[in-house]
Structures are given as structure tokens and as C-alpha cells.
PyMOL Python script that loads the backbone (N, CA, C, O; Angstrom):
from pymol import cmd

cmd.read_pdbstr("""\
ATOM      1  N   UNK A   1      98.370  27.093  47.354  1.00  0.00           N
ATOM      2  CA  UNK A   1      99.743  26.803  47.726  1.00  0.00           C
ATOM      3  C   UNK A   1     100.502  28.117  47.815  1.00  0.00           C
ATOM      4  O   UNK A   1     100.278  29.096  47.103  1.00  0.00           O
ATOM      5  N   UNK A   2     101.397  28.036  48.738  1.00  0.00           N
ATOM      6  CA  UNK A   2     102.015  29.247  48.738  1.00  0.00           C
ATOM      7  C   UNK A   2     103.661  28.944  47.817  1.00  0.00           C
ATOM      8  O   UNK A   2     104.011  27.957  47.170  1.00  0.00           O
ATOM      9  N   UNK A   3     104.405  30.262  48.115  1.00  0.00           N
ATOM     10  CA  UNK A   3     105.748  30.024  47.070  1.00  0.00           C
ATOM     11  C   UNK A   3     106.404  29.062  47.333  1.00  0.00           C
ATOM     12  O   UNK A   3     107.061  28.434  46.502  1.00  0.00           O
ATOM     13  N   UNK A   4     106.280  28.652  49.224  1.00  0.00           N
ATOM     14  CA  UNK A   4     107.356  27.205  49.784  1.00  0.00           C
ATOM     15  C   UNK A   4     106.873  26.189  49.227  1.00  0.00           C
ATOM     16  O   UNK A   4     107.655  25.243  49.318  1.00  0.00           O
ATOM     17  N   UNK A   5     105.404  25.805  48.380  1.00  0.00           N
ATOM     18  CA  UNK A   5     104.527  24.885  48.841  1.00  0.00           C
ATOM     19  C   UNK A   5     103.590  24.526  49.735  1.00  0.00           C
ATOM     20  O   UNK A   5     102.907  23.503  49.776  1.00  0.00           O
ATOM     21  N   UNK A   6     103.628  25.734  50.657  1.00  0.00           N
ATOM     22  CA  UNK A   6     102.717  24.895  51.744  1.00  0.00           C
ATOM     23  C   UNK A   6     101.490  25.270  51.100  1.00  0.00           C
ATOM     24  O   UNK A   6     101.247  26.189  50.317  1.00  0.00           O
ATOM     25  N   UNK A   7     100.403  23.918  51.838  1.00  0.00           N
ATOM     26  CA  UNK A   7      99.242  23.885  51.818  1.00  0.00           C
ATOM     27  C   UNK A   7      98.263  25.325  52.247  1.00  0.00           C
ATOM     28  O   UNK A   7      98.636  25.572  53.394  1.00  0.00           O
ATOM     29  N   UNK A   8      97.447  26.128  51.950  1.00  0.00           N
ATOM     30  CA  UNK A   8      96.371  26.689  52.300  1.00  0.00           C
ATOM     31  C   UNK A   8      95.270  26.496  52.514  1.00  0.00           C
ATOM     32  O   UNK A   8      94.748  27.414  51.882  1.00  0.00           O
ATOM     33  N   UNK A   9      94.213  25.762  53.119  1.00  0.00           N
ATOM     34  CA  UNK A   9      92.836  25.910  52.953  1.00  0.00           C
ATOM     35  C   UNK A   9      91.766  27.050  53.481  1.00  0.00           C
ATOM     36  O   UNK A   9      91.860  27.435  54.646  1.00  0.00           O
ATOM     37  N   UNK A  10      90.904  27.503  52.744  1.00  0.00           N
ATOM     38  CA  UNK A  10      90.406  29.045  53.132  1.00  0.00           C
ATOM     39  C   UNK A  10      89.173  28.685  52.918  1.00  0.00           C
ATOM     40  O   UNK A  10      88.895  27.705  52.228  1.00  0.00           O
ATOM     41  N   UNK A  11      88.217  29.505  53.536  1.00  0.00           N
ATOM     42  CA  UNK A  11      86.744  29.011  54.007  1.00  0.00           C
ATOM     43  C   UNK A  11      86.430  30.937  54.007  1.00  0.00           C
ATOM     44  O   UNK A  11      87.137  31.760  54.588  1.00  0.00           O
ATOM     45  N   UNK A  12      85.062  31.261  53.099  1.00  0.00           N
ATOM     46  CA  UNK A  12      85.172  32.136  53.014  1.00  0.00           C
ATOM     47  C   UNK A  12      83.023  32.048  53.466  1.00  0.00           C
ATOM     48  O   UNK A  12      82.250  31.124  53.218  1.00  0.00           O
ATOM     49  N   UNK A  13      82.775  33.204  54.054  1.00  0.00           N
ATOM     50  CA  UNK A  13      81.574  33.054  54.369  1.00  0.00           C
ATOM     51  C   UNK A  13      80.918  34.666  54.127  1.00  0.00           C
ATOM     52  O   UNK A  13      80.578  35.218  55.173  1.00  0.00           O
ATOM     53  N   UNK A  14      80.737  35.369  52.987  1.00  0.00           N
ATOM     54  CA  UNK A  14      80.483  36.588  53.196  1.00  0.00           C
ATOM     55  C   UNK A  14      82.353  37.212  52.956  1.00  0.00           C
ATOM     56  O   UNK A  14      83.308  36.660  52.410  1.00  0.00           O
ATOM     57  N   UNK A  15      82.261  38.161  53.445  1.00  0.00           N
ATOM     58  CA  UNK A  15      84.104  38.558  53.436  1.00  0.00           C
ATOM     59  C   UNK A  15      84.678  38.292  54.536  1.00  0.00           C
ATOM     60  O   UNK A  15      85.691  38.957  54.750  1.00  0.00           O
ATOM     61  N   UNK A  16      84.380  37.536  55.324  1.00  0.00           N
ATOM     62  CA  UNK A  16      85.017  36.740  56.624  1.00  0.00           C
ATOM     63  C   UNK A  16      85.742  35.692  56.117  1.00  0.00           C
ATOM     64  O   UNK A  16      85.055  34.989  55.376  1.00  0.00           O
ATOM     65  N   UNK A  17      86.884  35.326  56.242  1.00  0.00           N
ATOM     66  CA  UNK A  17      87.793  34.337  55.966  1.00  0.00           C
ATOM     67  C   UNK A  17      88.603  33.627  56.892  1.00  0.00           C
ATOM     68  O   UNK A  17      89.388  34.257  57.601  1.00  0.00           O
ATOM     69  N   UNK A  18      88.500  32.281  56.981  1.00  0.00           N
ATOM     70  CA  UNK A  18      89.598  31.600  57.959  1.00  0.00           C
ATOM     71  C   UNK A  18      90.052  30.222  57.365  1.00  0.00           C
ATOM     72  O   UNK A  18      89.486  29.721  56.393  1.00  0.00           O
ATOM     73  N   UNK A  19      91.055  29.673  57.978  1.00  0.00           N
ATOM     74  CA  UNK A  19      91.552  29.075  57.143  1.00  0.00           C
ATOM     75  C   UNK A  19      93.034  28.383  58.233  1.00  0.00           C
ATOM     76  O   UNK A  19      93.430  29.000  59.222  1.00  0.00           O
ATOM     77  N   UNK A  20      93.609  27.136  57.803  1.00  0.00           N
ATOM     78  CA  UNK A  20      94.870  26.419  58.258  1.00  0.00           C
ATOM     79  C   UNK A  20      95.916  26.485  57.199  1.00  0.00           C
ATOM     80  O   UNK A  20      95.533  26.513  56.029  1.00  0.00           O
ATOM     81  N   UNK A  21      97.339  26.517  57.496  1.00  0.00           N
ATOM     82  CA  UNK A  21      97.841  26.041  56.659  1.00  0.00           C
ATOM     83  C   UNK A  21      99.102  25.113  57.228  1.00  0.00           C
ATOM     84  O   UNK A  21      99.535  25.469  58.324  1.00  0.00           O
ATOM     85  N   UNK A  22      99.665  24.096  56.677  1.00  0.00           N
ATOM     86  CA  UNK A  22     100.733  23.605  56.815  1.00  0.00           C
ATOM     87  C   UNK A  22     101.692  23.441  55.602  1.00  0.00           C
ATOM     88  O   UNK A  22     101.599  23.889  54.459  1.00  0.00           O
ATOM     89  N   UNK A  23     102.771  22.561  56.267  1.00  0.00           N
ATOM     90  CA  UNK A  23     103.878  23.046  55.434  1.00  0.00           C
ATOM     91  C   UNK A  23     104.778  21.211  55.403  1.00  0.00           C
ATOM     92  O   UNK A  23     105.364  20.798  56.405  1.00  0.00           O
ATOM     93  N   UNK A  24     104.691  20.378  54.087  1.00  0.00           N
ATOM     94  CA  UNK A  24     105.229  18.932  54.006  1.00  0.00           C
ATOM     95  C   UNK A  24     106.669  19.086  54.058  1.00  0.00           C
ATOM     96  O   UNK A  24     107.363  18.069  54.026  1.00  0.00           O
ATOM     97  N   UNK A  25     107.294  20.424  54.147  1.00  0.00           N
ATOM     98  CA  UNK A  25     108.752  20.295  54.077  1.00  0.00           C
ATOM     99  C   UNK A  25     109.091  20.518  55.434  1.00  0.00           C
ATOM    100  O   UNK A  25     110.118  19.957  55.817  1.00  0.00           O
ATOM    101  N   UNK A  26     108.381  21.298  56.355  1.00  0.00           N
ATOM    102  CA  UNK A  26     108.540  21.411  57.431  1.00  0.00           C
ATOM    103  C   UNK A  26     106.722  21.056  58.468  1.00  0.00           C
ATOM    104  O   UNK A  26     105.704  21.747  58.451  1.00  0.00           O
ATOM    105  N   UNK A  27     107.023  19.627  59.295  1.00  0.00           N
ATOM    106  CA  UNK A  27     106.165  18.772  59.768  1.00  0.00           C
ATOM    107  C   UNK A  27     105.689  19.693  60.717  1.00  0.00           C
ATOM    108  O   UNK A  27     104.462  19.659  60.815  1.00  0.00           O
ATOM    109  N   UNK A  28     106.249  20.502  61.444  1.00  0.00           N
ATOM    110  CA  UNK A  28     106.046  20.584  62.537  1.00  0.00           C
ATOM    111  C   UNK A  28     105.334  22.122  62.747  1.00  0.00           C
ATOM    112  O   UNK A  28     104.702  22.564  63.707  1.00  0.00           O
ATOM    113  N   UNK A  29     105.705  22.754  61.438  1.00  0.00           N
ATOM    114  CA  UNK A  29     104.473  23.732  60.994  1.00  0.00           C
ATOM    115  C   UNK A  29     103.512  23.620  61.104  1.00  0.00           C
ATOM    116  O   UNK A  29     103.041  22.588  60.626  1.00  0.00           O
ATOM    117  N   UNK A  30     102.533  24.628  61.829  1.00  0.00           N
ATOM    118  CA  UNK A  30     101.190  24.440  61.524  1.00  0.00           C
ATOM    119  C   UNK A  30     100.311  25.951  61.569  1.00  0.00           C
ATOM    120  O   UNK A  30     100.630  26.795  62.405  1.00  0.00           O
ATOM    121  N   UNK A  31      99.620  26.104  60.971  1.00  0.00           N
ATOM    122  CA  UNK A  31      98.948  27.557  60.983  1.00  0.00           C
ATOM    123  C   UNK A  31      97.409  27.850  61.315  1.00  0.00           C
ATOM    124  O   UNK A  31      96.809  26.831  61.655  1.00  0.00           O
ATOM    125  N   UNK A  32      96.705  28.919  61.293  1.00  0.00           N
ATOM    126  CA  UNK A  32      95.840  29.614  61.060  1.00  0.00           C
ATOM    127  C   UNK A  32      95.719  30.814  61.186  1.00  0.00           C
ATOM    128  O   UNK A  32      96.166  31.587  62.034  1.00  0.00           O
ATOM    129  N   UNK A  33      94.933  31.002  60.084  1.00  0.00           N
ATOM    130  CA  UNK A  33      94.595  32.651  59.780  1.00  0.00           C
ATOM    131  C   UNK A  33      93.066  32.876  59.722  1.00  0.00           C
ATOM    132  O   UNK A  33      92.140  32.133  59.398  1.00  0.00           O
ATOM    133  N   UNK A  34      93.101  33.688  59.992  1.00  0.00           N
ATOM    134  CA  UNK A  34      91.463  34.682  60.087  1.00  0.00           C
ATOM    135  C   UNK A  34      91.601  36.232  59.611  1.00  0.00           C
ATOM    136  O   UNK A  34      92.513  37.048  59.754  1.00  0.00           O
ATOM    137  N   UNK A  35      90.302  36.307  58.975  1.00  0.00           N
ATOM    138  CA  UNK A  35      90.015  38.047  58.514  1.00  0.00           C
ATOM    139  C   UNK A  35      89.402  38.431  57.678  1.00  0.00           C
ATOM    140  O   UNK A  35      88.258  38.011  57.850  1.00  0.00           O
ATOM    141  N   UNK A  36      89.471  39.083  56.713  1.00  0.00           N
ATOM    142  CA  UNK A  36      88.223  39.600  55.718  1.00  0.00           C
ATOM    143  C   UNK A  36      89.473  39.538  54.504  1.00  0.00           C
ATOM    144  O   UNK A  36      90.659  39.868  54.479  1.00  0.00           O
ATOM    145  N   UNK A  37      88.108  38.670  53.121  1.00  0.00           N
ATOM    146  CA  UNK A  37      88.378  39.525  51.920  1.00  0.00           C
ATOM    147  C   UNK A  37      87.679  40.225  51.321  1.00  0.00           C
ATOM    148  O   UNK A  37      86.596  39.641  51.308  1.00  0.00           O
ATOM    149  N   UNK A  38      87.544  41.596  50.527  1.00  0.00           N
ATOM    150  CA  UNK A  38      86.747  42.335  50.250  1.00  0.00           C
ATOM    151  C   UNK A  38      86.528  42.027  48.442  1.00  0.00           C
ATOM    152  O   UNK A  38      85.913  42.846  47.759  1.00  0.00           O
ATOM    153  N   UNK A  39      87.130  40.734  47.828  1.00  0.00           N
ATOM    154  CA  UNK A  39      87.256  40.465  46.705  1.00  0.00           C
ATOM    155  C   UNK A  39      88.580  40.661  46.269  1.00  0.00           C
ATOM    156  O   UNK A  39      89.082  39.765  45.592  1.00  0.00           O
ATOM    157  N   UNK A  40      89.276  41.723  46.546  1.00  0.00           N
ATOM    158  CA  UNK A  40      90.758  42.255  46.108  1.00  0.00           C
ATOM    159  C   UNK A  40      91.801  42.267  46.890  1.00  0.00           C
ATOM    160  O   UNK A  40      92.917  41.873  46.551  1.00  0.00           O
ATOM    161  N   UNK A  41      91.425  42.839  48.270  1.00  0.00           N
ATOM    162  CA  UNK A  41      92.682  42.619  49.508  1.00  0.00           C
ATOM    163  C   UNK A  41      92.050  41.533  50.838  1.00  0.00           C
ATOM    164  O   UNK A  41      90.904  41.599  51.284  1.00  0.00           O
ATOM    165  N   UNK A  42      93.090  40.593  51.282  1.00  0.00           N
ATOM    166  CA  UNK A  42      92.699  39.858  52.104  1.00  0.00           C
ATOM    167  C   UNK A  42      93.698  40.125  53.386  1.00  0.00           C
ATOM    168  O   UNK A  42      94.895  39.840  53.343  1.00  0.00           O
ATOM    169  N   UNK A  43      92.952  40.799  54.710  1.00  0.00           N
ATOM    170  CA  UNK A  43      93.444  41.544  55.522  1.00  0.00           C
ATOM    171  C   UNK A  43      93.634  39.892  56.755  1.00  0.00           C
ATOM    172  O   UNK A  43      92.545  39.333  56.882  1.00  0.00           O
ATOM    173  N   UNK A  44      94.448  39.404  57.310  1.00  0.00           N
ATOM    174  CA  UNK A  44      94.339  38.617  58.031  1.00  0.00           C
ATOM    175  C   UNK A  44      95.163  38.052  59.212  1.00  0.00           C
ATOM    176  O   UNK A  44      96.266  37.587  58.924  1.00  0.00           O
ATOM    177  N   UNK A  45      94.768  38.033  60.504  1.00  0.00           N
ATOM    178  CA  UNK A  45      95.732  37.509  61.946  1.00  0.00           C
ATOM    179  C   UNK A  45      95.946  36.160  61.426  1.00  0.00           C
ATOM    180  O   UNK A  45      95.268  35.435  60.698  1.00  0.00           O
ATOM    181  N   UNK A  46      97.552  35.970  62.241  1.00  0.00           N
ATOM    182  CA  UNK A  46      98.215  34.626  61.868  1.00  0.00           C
ATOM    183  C   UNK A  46      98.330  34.099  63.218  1.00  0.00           C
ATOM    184  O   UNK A  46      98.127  34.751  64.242  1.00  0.00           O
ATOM    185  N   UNK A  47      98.700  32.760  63.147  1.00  0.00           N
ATOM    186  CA  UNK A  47      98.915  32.393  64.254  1.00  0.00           C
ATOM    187  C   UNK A  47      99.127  30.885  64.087  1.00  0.00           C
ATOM    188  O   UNK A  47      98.221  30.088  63.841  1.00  0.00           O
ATOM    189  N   UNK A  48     100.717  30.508  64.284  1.00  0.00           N
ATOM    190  CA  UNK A  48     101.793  29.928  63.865  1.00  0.00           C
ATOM    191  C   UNK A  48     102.622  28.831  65.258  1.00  0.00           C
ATOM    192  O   UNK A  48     103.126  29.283  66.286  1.00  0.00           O
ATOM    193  N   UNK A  49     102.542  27.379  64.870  1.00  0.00           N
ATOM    194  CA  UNK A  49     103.002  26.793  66.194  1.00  0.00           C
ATOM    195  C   UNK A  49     104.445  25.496  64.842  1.00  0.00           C
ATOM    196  O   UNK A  49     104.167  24.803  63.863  1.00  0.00           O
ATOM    197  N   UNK A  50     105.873  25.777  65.563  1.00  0.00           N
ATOM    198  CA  UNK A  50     106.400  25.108  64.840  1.00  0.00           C
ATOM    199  C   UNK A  50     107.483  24.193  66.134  1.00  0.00           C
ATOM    200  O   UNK A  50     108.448  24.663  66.737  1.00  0.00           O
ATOM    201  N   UNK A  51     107.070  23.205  66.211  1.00  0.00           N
ATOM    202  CA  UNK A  51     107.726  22.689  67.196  1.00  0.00           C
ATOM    203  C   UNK A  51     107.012  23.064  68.774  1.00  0.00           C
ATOM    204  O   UNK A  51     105.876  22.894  69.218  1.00  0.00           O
ATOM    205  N   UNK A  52     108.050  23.548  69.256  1.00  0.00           N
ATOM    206  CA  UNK A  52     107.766  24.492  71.154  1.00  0.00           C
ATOM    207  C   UNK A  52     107.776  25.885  70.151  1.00  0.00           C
ATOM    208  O   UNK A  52     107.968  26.849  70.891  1.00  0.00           O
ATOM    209  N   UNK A  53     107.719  26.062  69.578  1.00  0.00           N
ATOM    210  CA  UNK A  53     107.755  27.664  69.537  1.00  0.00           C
ATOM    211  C   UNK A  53     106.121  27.930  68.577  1.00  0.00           C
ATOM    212  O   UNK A  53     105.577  27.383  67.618  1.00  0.00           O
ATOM    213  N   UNK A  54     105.731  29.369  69.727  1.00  0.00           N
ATOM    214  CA  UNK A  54     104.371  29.807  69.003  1.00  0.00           C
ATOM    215  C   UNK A  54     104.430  31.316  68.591  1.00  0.00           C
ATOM    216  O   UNK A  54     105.286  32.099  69.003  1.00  0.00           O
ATOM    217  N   UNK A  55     103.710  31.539  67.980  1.00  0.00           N
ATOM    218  CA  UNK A  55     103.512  33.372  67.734  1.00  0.00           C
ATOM    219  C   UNK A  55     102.868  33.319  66.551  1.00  0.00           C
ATOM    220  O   UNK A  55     102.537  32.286  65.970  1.00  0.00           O
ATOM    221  N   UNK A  56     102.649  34.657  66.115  1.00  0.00           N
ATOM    222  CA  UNK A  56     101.356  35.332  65.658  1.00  0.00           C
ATOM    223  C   UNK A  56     101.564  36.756  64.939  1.00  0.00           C
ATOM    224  O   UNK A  56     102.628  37.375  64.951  1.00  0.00           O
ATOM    225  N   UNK A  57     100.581  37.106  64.417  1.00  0.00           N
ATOM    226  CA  UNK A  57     101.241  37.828  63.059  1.00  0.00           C
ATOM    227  C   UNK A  57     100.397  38.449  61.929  1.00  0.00           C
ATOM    228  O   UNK A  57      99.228  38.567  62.296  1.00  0.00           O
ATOM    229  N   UNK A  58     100.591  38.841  60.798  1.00  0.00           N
ATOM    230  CA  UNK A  58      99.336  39.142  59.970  1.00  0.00           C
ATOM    231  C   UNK A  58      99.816  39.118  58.558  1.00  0.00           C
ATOM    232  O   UNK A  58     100.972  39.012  58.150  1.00  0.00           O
ATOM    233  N   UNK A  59      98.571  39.252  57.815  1.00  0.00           N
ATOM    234  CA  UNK A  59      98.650  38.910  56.779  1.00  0.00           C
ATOM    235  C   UNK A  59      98.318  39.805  55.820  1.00  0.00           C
ATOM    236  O   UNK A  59      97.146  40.099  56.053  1.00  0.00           O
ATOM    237  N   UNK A  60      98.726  40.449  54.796  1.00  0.00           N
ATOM    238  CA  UNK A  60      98.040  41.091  53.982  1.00  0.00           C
ATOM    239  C   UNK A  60      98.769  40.952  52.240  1.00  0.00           C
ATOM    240  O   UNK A  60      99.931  41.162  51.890  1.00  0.00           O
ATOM    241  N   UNK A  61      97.465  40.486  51.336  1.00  0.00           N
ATOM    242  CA  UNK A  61      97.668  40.076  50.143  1.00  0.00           C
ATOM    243  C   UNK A  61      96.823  41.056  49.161  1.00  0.00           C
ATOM    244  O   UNK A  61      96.034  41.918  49.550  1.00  0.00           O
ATOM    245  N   UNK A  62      97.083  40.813  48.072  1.00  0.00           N
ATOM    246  CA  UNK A  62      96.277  41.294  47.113  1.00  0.00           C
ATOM    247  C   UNK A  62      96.155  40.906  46.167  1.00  0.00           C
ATOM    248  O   UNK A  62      97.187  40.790  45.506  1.00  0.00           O
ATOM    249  N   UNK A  63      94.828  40.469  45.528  1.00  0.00           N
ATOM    250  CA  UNK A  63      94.450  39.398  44.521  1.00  0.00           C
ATOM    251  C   UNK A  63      95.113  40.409  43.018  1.00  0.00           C
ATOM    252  O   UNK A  63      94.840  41.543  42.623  1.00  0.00           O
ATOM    253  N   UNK A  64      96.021  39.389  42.530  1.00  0.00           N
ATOM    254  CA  UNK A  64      96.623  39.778  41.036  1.00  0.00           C
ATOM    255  C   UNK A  64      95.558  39.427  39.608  1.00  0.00           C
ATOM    256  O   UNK A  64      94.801  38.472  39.434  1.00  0.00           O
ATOM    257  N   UNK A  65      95.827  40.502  38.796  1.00  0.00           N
ATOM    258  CA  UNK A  65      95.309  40.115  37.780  1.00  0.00           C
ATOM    259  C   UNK A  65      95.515  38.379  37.307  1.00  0.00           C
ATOM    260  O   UNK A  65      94.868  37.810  36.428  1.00  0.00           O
ATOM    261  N   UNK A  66      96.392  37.888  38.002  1.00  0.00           N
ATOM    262  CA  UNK A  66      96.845  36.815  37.311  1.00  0.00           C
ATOM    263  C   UNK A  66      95.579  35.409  37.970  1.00  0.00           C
ATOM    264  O   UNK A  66      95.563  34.249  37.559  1.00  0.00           O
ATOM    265  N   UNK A  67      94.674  35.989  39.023  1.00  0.00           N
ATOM    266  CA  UNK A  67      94.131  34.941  40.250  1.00  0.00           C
ATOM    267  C   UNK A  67      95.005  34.606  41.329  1.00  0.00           C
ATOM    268  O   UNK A  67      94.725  33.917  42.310  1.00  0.00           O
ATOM    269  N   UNK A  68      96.223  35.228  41.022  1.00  0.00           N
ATOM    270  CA  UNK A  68      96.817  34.822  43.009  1.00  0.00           C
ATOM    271  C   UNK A  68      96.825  35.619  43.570  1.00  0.00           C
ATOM    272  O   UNK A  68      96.931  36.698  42.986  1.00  0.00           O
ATOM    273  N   UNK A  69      96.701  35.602  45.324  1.00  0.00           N
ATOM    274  CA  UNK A  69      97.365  36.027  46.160  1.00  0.00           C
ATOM    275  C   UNK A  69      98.547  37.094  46.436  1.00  0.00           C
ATOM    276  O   UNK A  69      99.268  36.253  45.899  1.00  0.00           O
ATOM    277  N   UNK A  70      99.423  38.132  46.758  1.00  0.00           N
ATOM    278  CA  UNK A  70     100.551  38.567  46.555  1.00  0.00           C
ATOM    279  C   UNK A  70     100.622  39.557  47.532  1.00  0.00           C
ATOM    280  O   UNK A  70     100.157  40.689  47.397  1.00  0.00           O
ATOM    281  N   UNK A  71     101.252  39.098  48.602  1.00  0.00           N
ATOM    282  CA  UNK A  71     101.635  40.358  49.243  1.00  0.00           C
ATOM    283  C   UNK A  71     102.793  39.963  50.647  1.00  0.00           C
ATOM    284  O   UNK A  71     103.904  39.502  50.390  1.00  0.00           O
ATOM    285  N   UNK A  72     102.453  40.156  51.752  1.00  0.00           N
ATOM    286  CA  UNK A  72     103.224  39.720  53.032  1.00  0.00           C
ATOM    287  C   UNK A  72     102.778  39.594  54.194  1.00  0.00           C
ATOM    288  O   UNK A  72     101.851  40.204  54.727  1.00  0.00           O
ATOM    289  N   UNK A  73     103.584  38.621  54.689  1.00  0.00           N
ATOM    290  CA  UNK A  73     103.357  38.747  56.216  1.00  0.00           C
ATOM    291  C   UNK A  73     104.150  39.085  56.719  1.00  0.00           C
ATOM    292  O   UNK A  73     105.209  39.293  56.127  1.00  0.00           O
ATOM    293  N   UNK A  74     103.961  39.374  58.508  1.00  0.00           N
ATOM    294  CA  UNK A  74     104.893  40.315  59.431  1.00  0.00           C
ATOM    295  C   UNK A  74     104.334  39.603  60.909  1.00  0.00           C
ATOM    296  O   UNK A  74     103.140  39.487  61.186  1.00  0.00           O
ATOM    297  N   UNK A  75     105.540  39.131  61.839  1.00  0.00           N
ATOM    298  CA  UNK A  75     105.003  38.707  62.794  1.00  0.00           C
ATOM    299  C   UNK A  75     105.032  39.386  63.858  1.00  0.00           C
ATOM    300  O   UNK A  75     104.598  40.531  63.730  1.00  0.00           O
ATOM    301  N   UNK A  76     105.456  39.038  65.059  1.00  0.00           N
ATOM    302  CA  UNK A  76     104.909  39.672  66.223  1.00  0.00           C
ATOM    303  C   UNK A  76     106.239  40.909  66.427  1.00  0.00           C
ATOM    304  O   UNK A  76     106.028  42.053  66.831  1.00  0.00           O
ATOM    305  N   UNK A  77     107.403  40.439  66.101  1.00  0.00           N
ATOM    306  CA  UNK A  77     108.384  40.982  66.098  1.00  0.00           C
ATOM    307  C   UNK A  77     108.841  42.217  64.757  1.00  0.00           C
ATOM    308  O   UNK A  77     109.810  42.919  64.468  1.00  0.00           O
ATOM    309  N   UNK A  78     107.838  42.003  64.371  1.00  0.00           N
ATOM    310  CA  UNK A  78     108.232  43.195  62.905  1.00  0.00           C
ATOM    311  C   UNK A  78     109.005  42.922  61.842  1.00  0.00           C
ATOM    312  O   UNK A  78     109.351  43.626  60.893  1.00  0.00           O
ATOM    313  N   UNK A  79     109.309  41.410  62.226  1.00  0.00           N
ATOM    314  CA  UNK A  79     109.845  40.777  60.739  1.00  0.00           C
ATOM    315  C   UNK A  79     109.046  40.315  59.857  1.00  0.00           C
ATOM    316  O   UNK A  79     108.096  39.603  60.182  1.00  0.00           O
ATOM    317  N   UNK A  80     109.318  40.664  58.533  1.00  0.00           N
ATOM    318  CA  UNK A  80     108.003  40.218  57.398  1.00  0.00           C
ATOM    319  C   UNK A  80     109.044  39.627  56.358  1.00  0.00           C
ATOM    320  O   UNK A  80     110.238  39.450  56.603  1.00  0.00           O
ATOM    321  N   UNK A  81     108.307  39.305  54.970  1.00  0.00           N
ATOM    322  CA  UNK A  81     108.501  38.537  54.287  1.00  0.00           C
ATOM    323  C   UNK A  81     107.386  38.112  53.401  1.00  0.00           C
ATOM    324  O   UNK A  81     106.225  38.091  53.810  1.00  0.00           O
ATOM    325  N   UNK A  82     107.761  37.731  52.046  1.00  0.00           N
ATOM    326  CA  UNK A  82     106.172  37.801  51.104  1.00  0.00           C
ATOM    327  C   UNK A  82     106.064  36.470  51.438  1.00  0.00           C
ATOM    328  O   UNK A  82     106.767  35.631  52.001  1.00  0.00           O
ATOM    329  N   UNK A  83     104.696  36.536  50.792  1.00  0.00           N
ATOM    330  CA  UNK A  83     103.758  35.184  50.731  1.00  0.00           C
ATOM    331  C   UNK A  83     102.808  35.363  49.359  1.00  0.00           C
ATOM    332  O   UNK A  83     102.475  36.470  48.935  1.00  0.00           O
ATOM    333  N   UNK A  84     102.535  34.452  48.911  1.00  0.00           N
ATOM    334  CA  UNK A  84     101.917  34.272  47.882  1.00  0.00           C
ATOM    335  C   UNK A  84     101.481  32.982  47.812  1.00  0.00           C
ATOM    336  O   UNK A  84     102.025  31.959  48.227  1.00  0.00           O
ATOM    337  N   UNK A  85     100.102  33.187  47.058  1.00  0.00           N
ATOM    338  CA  UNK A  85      99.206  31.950  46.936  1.00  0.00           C
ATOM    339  C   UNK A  85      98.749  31.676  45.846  1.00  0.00           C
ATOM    340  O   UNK A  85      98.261  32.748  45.488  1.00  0.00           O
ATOM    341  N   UNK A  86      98.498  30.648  44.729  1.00  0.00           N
ATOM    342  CA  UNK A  86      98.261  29.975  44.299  1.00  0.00           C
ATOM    343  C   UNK A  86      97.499  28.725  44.246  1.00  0.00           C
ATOM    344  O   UNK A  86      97.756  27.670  44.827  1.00  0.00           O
ATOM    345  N   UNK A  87      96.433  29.021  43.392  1.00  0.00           N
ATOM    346  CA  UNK A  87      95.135  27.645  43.394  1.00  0.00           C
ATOM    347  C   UNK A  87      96.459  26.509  42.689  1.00  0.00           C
ATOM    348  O   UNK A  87      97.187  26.914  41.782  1.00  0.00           O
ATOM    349  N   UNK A  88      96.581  25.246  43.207  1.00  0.00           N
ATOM    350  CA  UNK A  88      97.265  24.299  42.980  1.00  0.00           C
ATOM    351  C   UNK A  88      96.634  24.014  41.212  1.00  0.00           C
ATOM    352  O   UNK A  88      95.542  24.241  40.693  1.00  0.00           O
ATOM    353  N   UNK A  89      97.803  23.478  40.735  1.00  0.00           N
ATOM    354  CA  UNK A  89      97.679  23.268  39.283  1.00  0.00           C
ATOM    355  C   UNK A  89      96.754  21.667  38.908  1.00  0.00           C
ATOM    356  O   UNK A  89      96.308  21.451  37.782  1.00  0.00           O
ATOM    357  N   UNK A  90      96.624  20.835  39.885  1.00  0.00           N
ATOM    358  CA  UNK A  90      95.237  20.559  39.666  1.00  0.00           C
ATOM    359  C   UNK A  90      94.081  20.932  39.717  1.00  0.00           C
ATOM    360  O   UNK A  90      93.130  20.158  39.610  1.00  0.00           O
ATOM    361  N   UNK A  91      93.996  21.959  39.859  1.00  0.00           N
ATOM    362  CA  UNK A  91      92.427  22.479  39.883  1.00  0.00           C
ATOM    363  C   UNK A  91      91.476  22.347  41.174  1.00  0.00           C
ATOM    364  O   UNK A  91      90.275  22.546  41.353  1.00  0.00           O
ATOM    365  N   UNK A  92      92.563  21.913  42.016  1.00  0.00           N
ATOM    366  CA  UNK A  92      91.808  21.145  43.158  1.00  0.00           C
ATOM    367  C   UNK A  92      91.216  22.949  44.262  1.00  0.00           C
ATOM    368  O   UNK A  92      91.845  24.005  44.331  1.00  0.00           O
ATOM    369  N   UNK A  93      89.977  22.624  44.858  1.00  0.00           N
ATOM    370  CA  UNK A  93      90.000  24.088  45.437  1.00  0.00           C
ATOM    371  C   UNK A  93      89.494  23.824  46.789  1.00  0.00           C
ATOM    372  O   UNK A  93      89.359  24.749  47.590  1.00  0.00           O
TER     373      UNK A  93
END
""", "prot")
cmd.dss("prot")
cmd.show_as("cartoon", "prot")
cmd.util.cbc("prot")
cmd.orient("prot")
């Protein structure tokens, strides 16, 4: 989960990573990302459809001592903003 809540799912094969995410507060969100984790930083293209509007973007996190995620994204336009992830507190993975 990220800080809004939205959903993440990540599929990791080797350090290749891809993955969807959406967002229950906003329907019309929808995502995917692709890229490598090397265990510690997860380098990754976004690519974002909310309504009529699309674009694309990247990702870059870094796994915390704590087990999350922590860092930002930046889209096509050079606006960024953090993101952070979190294994949901059920345990669910």
C-alpha cells in the first residue's frame, strides 16, 4: 500500500520488477510500473491512465530499515512527489 492507500501488486522475477497499481479513493486511477530491484533501490517507468488523461513517469524508492519502500516519483512534466510502500497490515503479500 502506498501513503494514499492505493493498492500495489509487484511481481519480481530475478531483479526485474512489474507490477499495477490502483487507487479505491480515486476509481478511475489506474497504473503500471516496470524496472529493476537490486534488493535496496527499486528503479522504475510509470505509466498512469486517470479518466481521459494518460502519462508516464518514474519511480525511484529505497528499501528502509523498517521493510518499506521510500522515495519518489516524477512524471513526464518534472513534477514529483513521494511515494511510499508498505506490505498491508494483514500480512497479505
Amino acid at each position: 500500500m502506498n501513503q494514499f492507500g492505493a493498492i500495489t501488486r509487484l511481481v519480481q522475477q530475478g531483479n526485474v520488477i512489474s507490477g499495477t497499481y490502483s487507487d479505491a479513493k480515486q476509481p478511475a486511477l489506474t497504473g503500471t510500473l516496470q524496472g529493476t530491484f537490486d534488493g535496496k533501490t527499486l528503479r522504475a517507468t510509470l505509466n498512469w491512465k486517470s479518466g481521459a488523461d494518460n502519462s508516464y513517469g518514474s519511480l525511484l524508492l529505497t528499501f528502509t530499515a523498517q521493510g518499506n519502500l521510500e522515495g519518489t516519483w516524477t512524471d513526464a512534466a518534472g513534477v514529483s512527489g513521494p511515494w511510499g510502500m508498505e506490505r498491508p497490515s494483514t500480512g497479505a503479500r
